[in-house]
C-alpha positions as CSV (number, residue, x, y, z in Angstrom):
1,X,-32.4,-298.6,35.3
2,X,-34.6,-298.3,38.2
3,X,-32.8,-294.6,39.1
4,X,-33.5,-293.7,35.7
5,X,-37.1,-294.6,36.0
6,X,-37.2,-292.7,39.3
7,X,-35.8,-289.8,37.6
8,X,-38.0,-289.6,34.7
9,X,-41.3,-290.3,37.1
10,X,-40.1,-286.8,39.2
11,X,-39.4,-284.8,35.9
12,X,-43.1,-285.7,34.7
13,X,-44.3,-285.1,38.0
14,X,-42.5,-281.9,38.2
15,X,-44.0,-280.7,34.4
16,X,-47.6,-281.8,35.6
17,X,-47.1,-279.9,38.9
18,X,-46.2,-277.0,36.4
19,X,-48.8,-277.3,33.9
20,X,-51.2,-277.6,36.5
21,X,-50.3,-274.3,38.7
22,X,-50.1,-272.5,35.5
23,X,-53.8,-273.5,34.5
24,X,-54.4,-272.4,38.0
25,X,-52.8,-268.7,37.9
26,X,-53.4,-266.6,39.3
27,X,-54.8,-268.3,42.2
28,X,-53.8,-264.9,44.5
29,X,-53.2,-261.3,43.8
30,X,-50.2,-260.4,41.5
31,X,-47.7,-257.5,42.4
32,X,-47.5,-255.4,39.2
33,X,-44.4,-253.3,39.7
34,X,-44.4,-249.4,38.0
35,X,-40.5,-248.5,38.4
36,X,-42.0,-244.9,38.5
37,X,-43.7,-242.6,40.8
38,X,-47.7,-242.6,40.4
39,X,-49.0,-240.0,37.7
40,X,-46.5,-240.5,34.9
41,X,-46.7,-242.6,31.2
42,X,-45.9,-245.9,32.6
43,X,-47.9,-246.0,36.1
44,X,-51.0,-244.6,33.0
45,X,-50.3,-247.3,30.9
46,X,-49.3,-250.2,34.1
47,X,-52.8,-249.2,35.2
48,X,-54.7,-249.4,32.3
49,X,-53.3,-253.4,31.8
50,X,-53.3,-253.8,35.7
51,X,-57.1,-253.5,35.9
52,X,-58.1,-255.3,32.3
53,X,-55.6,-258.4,34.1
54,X,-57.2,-258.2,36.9
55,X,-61.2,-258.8,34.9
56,X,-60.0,-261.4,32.6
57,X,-57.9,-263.3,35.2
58,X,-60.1,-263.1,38.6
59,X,-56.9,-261.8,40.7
60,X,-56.3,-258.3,41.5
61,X,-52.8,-257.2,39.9
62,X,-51.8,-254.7,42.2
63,X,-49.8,-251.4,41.2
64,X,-46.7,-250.9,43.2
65,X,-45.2,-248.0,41.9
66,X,-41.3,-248.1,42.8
67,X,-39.8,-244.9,41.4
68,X,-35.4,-243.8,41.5
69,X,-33.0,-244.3,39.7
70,X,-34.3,-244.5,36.3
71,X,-36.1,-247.3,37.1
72,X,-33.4,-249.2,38.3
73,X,-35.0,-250.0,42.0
74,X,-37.9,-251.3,40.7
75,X,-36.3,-253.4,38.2
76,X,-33.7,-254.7,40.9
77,X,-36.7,-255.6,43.4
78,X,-38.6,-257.3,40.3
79,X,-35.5,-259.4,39.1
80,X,-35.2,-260.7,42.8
81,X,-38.7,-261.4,43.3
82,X,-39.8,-265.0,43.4
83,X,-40.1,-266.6,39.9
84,X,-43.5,-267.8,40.4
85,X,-45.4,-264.9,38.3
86,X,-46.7,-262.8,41.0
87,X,-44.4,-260.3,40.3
88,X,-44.4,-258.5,37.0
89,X,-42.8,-255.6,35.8
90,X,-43.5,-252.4,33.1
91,X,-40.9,-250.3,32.2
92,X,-40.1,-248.0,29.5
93,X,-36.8,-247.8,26.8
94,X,-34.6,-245.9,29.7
95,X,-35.0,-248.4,32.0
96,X,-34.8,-251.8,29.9
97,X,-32.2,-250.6,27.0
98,X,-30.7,-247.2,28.1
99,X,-29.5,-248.0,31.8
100,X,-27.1,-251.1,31.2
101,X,-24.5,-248.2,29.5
102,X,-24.8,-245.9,31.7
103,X,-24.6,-247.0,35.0
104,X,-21.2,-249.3,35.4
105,X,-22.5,-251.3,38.0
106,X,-25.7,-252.5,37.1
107,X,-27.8,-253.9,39.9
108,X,-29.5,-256.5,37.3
109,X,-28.9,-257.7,33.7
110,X,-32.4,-256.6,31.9
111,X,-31.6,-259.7,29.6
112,X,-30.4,-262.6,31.8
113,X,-32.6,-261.5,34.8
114,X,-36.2,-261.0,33.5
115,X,-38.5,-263.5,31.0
116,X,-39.8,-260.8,28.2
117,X,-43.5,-261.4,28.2
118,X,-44.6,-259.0,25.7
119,X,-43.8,-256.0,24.1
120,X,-46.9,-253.5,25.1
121,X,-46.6,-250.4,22.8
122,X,-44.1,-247.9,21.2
123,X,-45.0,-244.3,21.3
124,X,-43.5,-241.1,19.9
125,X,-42.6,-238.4,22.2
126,X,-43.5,-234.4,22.0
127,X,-41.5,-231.8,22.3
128,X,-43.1,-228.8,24.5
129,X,-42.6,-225.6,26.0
130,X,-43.8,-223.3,28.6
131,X,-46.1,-220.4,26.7
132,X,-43.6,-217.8,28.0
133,X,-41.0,-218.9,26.1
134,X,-40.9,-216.9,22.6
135,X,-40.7,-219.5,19.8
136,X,-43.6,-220.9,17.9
137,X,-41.3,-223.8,16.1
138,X,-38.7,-225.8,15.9
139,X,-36.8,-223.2,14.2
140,X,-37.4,-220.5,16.7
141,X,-36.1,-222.6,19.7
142,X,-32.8,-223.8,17.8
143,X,-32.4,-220.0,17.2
144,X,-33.4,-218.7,20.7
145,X,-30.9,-221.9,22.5
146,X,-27.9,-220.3,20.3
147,X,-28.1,-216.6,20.9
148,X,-28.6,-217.9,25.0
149,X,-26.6,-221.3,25.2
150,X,-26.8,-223.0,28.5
151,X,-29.8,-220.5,29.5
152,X,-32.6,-223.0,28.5
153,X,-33.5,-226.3,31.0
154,X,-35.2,-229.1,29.5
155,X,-36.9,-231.2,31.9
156,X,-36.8,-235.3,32.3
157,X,-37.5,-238.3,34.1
158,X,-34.4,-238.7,34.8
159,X,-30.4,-239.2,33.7
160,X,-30.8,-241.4,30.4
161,X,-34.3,-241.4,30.3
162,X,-36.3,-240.7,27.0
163,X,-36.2,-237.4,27.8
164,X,-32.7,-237.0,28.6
165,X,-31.6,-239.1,25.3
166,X,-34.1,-236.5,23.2
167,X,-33.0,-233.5,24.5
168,X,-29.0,-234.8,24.1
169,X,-29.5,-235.8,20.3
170,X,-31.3,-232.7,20.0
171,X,-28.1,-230.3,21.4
172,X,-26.3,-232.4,18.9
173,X,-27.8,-232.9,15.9
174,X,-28.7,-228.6,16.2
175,X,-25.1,-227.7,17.8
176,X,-27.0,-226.0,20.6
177,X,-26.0,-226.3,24.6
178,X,-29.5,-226.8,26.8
179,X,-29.2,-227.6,30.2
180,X,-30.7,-231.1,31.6
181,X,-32.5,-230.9,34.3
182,X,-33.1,-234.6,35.7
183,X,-36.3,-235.5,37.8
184,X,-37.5,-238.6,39.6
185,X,-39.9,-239.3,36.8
186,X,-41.7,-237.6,34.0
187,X,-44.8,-236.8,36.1
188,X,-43.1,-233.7,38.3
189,X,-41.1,-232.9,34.9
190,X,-44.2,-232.0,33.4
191,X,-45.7,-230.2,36.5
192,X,-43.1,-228.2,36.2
193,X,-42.9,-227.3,32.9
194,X,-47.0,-226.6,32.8
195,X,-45.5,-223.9,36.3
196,X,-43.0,-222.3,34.3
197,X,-40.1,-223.5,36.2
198,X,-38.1,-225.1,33.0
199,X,-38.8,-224.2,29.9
200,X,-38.5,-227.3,28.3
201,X,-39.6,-230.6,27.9
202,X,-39.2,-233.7,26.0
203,X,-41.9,-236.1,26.9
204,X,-43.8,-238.7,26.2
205,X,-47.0,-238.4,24.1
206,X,-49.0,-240.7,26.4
207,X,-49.2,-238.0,29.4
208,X,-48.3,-234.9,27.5
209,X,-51.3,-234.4,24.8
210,X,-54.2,-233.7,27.3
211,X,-52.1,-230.0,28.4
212,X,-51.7,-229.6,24.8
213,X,-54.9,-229.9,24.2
214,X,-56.2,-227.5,27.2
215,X,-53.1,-224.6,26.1
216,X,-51.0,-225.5,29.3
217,X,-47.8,-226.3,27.1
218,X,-47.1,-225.4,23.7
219,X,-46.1,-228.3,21.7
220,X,-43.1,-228.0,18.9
221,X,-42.9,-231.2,17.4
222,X,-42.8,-235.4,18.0
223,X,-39.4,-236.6,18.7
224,X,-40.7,-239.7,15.9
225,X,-39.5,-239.7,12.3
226,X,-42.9,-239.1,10.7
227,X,-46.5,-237.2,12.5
228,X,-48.6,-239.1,14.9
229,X,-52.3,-239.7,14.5
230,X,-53.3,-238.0,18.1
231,X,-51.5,-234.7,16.9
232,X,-51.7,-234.5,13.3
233,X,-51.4,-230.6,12.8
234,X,-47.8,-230.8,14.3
235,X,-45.0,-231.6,12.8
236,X,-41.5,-234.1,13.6
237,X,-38.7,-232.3,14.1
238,X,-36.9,-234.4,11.5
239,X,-39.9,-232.7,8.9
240,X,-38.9,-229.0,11.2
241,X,-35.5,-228.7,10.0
242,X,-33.7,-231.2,11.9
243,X,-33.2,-234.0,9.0
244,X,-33.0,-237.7,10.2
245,X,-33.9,-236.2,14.1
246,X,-36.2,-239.7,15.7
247,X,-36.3,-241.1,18.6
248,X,-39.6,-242.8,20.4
249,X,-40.3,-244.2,23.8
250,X,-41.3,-248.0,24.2
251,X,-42.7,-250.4,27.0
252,X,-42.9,-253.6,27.3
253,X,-44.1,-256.3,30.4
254,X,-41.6,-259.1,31.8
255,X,-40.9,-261.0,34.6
256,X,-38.3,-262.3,36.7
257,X,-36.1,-265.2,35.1
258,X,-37.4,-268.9,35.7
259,X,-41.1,-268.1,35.7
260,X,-42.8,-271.0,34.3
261,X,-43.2,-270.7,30.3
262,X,-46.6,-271.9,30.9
263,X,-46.8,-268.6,33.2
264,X,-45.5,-266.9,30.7
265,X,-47.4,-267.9,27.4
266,X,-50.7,-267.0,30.0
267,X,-49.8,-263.6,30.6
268,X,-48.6,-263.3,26.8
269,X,-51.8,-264.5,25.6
270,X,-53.9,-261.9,27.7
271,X,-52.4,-258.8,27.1
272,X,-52.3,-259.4,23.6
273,X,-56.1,-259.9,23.9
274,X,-56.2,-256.7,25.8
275,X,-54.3,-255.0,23.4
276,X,-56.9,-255.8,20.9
277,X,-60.0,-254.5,22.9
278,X,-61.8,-251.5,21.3
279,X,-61.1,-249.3,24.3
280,X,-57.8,-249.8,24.6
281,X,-57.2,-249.0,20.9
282,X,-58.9,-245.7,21.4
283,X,-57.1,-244.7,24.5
284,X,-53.5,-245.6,22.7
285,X,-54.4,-243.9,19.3
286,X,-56.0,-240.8,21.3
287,X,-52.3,-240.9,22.9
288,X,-50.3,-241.4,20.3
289,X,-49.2,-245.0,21.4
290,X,-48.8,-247.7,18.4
291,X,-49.7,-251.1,20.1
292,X,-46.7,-253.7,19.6
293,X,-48.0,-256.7,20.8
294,X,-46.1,-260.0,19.8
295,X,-44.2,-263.0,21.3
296,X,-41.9,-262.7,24.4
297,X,-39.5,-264.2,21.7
298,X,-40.2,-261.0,19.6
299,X,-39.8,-258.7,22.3
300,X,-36.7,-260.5,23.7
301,X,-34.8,-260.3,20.2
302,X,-36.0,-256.5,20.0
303,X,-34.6,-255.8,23.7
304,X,-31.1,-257.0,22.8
305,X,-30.9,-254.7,19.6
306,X,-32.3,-251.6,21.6
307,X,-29.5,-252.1,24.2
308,X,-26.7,-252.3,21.5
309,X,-28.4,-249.2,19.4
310,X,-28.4,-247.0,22.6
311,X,-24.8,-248.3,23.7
312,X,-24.0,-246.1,21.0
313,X,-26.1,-243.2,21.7
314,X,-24.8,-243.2,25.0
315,X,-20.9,-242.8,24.1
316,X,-21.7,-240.5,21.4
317,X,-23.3,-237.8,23.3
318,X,-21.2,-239.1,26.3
319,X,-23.9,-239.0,28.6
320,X,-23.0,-240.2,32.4
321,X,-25.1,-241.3,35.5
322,X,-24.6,-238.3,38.0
């Protein structure tokens, strides 16, 4: 009896310990992990939350952009990182749901390793081109990729990134053969495309809609099912021609496995009031970007369906990891 007591007086000292460091977080700067090089959609978006955190919270959450491999380095360092939520993590679809099928050895498990803590937005991509390129729509590339197959390179951030998996069901669903070009992140992918040295881009809206806008690219289409609010003049492909053509980029926030709950439900509850602030609205409908929002529960349960949809993807349009 008296080693039960004992043992029930240190688990209520342990969950009071708990309760109380979580009421005290942040009580130093947080490590806010981008698993891509500075300039691209998620370091935007990481930095946009980053600095709203760091107001509400009193702590700065510091950027520490991580790029390679898809995302997978920042990811690894994140799911090895102390559980003690000063280390956090944004990544995109590619990263969290694409990755586990196609790399066979996996550095982490994005379900077992991490603690979802919210889903952050979902946001339909564009498909662009350089303005040297002769076509004006969808129906003007599919014909201009057939009567040159393999002469066309469409730009990415990388092997099984949204890009990739865009440009891949595109070549299938319109029996044309475009070369992938794979780069360390969507931010040079675009640079390059805006230079003329791809002609092709699947990207997301989030980074991509400002060199519409100025006449740098000239946008085709969104990769989602139906129009987006930030471009409404331009059409899906799945409207173009392409019939049933959608695919849309996500992110979402989580951190290493056995962070406190109590950690957890604080960083929830913040970024769902962040997501909720006028100017943060504006800046993701101006974008393109639907804000998600949620329960890590939610976002957990969502995670495990993405990873089984794009399992299939993967084998289908038997895309590897070079």
């Amino acid at each position: 009896m008296k080693i039960n007591s004992q043992l029930s007086s240190a688990c209520a000292l342990a969950l009071v310990t708990t309760v109380a460091a979580a009421q005290q977080y942040p009580s130093k700067p947080v490590r806010f992990v981008v698993p891509f090089v500075a300039g691209g959609p998620t370091d935007i978006q990481g930095r946009m939350l980053g600095e709203k955190l760091s107001q509400r919270l009193g702590q700065q959450f510091i950027i520490d952009n991580r790029g390679g491999a898809n995302g997978n380095i920042g990811l690894e360092l994140t799911a090895k990182a102390p559980p003690d939520g000063y280390t956090i993590v944004i990544a995109t679809v590619g990263t969290w749901a694409v990755n586990p099928s196609l790399y066979k050895n996996m550095p982490f498990d994005p379900v077992k390793d991490f603690a979802p803590i919210m889903q952050v937005s979902t946001s339909p991509g564009v498909l662009v081109v350089h303005p040297s390129v002769p076509v004006k729509n969808i129906k003007d590339l599919i014909a201009l990729a057939k009567s040159k197959p393999g002469k066309l390179d469409y730009g990415s951030s990388g092997v099984g990134g949204f890009g990739h998996i865009s440009g891949a069901l595109f070549c299938l669903m319109t029996k044309t053969e475009m070369v992938h070009i794979p780069y360390k992140s969507s931010a040079p992918s675009l640079t390059d495309v805006i230079a003329g040295q791809i002609q092709v881009l699947f990207n997301n809206a989030i980074s991509t809609v400002p060199f519409i806008k100025s006449g740098q690219v000239r946008a085709l289409a969104v990769t989602s099912l139906n129009r987006m609010q930030a471009l409404p003049d331009l059409p899906s492909i799945n409207e173009a021609g392409v019939k049933g053509y959608d695919n849309s980029s996500w992110s979402a926030v989580s951190a290493p496995a056995g962070t406190p709950k109590e950690i957890i439900a604080k960083l929830n509850t913040e970024l769902n009031a962040i997501m909720k602030l006028p100017d943060i609205q504006e800046k993701s409908a101006a974008v393109g970007a639907v804000i998600v929002g949620g329960t890590p529960e939610q976002y957990g349960e969502y995670l495990k369906s993405e990873i089984t949809k794009f399992a299939r993807v993967v084998k289908e349009a038997k895309i590897t990891a070079q």
